[in-house]
Backbone as JSON, one array per atom type, in Angstrom:
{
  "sequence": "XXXXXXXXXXXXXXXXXXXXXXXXXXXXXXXXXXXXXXXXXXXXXXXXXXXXXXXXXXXXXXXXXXXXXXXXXXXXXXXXXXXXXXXXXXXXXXXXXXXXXXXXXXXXX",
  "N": [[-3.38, -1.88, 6.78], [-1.36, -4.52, 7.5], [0.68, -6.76, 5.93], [2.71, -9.56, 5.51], [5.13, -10.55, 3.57], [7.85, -12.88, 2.88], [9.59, -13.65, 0.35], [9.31, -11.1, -0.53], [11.08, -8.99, -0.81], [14.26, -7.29, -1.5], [17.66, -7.93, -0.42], [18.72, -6.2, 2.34], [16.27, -4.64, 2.85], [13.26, -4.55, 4.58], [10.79, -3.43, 5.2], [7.77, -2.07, 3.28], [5.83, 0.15, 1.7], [2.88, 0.09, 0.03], [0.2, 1.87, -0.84], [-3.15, 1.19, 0.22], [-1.43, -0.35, 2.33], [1.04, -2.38, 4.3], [3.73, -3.87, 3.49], [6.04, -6.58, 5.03], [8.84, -8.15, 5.65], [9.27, -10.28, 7.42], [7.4, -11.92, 10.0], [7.95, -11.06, 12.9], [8.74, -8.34, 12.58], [6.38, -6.73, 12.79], [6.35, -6.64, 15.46], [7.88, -4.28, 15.55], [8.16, -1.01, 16.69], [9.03, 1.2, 15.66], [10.01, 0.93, 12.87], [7.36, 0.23, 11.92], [5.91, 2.55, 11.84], [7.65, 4.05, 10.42], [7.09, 2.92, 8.01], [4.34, 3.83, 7.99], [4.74, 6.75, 8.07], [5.29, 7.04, 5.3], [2.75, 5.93, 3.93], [1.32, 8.31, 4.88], [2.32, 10.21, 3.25], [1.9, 9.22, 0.64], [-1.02, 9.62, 0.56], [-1.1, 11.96, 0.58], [-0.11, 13.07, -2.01], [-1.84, 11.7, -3.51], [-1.66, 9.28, -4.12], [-0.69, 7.66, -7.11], [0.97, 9.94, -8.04], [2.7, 10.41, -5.98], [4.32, 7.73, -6.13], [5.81, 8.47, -9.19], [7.24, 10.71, -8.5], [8.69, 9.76, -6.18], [10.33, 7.9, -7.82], [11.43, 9.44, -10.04], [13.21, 11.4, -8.29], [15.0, 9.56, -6.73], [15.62, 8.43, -9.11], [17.39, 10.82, -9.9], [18.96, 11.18, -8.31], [20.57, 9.16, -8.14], [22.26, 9.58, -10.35], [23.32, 11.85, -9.68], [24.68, 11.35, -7.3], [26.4, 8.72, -7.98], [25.48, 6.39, -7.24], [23.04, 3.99, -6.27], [22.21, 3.33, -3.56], [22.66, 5.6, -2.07], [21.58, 7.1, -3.1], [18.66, 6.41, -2.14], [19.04, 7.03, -0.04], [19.03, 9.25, 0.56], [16.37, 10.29, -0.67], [14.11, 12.96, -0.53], [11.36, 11.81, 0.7], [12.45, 9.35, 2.4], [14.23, 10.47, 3.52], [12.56, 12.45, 5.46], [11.01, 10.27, 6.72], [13.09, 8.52, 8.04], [14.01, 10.48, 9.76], [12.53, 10.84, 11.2], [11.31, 8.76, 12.65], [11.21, 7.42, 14.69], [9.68, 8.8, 16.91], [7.34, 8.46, 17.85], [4.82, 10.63, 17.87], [4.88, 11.47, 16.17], [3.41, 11.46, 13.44], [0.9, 12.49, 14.57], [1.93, 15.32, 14.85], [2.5, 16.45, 12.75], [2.56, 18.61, 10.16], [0.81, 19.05, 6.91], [2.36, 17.74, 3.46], [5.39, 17.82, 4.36], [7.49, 16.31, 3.84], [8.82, 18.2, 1.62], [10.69, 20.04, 3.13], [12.8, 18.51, 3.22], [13.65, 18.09, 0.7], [15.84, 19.6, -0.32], [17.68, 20.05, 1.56]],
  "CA": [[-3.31, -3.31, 6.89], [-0.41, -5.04, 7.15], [0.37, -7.87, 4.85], [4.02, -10.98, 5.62], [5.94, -11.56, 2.26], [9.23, -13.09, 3.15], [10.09, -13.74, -0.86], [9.28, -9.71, -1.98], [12.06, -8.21, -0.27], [15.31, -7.42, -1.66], [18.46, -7.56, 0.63], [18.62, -5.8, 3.8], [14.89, -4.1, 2.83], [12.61, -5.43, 5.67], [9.28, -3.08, 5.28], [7.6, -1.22, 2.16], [4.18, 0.66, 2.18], [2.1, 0.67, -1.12], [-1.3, 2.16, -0.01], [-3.28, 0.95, 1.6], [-0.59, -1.47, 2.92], [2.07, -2.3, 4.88], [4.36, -5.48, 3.71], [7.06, -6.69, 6.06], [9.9, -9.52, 5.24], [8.77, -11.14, 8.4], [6.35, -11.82, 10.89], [8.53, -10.62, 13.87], [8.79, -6.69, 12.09], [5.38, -6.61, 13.06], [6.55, -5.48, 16.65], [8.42, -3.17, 15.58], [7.35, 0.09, 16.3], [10.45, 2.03, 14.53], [10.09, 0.52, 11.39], [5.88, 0.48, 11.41], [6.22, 3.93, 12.46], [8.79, 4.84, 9.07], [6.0, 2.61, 6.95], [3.06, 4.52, 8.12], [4.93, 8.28, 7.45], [5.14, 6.87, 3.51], [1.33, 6.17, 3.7], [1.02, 9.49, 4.76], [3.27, 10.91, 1.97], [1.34, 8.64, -0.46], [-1.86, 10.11, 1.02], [-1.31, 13.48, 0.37], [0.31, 12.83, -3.12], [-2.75, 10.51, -4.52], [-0.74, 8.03, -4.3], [0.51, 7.56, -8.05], [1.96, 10.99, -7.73], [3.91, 9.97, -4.96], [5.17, 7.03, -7.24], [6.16, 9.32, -9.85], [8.04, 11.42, -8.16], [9.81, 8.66, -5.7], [11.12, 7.3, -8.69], [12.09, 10.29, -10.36], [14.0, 11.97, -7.3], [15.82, 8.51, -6.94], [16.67, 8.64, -10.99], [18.43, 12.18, -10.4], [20.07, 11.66, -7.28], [21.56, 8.4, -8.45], [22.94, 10.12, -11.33], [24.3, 13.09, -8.57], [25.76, 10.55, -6.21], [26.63, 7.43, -8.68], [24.88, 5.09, -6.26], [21.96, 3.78, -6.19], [21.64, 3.06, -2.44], [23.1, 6.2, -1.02], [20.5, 8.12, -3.66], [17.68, 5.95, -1.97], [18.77, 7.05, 1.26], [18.5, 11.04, 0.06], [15.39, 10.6, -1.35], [13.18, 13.29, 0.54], [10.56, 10.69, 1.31], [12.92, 8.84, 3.01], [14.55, 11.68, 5.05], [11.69, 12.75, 6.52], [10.58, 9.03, 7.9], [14.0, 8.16, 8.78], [14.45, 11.08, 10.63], [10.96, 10.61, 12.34], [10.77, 7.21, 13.13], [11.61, 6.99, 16.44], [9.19, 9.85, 17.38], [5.45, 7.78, 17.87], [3.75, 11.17, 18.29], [5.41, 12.54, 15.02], [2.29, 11.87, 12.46], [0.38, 13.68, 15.21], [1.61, 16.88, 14.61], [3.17, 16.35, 11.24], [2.03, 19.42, 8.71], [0.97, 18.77, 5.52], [3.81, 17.84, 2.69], [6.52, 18.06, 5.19], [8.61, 15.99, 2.73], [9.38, 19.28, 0.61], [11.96, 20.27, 3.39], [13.93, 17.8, 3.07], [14.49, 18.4, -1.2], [17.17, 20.43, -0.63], [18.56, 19.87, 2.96]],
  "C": [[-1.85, -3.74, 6.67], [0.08, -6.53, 6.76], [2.42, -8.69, 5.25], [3.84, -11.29, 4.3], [7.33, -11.71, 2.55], [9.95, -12.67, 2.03], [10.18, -12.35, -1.7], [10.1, -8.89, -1.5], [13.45, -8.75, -0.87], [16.73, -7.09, -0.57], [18.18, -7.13, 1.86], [17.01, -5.35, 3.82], [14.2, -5.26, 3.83], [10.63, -4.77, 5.37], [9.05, -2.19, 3.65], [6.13, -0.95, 2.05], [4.33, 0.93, 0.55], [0.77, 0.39, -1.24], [-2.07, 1.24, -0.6], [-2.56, 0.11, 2.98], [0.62, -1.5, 3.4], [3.2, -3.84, 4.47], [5.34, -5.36, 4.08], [7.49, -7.99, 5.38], [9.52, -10.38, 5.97], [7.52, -10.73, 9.46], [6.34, -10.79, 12.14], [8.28, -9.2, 13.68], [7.28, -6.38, 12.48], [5.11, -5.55, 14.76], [7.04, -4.46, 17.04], [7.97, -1.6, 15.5], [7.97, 1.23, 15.61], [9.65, 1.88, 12.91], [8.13, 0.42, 11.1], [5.71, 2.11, 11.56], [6.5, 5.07, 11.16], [7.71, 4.7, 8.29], [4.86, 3.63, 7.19], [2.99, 6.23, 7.64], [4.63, 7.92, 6.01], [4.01, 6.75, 3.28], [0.92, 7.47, 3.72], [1.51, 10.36, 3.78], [2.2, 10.43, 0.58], [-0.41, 9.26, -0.63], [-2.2, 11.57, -0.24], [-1.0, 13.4, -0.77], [-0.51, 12.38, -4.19], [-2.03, 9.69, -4.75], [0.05, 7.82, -5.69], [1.3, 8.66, -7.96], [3.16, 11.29, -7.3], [5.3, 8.85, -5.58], [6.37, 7.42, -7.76], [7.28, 9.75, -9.35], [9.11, 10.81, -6.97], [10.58, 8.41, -6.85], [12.05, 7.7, -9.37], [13.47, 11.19, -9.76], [14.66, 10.63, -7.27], [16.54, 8.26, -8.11], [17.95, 9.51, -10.48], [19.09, 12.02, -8.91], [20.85, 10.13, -7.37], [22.34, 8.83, -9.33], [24.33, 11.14, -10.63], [25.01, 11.97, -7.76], [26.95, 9.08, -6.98], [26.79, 5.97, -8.03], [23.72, 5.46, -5.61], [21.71, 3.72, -4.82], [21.93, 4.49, -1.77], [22.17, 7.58, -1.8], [19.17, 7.48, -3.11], [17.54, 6.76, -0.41], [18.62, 8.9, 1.45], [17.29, 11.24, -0.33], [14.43, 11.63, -0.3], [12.34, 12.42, 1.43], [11.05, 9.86, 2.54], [13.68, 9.43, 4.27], [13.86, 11.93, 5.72], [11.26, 10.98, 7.37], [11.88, 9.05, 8.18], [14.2, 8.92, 9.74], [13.11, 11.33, 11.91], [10.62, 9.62, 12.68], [10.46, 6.85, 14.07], [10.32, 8.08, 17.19], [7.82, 9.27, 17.49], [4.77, 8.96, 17.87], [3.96, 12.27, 16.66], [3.89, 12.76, 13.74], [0.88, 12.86, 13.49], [0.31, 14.99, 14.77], [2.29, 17.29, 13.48], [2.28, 17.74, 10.47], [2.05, 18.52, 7.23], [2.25, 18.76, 4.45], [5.17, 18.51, 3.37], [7.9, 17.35, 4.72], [9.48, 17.22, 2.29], [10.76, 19.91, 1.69], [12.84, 19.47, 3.89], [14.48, 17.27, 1.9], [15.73, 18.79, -1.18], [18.57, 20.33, 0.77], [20.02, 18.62, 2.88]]
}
């Protein structure tokens, strides 16, 4: 489901999945199939994780790689989680043939 909050987005952030859900900054992001595309891999991450799990360990991997980089945005953009959708976004057929926890190679990459 996807859920329009203009007011719960910080800065440039436009989309953010916390299962079962999809919230978008705007209405428009709605057609986007990039960016519903990125949201929907993190459901699937959250999926397989039980969802707090996934939490957990977002939060954690973001702790220690802000610490390694000494910035917060450029440790958000390392976060495994985020490597794998970013680098699959564009791909519509990617949760198709996605393997299970396909995050894990992109820990160390």
């Amino acid at each position: 489901m996807i859920l329009v909050f203009k007011h719960f987005f910080y800065k440039n952030y436009v989309g953010l999945s916390l299962w079962p859900f999809i919230f978008l900054k705007s209405k428009s992001f709605k057609q986007d199939a990039v960016l519903i595309n990125h949201e929907k891999i993190h459901l699937r991450q959250q999926r397989e994780l039980l969802i707090i799990p996934f939490y957990a360990f977002y939060i954690i991997e973001w702790f220690l790689r802000a610490i390694w980089y000494m910035d917060t945005y450029r440790a958000y953009q390392n976060i495994s989680f985020e490597r794998e959708a970013y680098q699959n976004e564009s791909n519509s057929e990617y949760l198709l043939i996605r393997k299970p926890f396909s995050f894990i190679k992109y820990l160390c990459n």
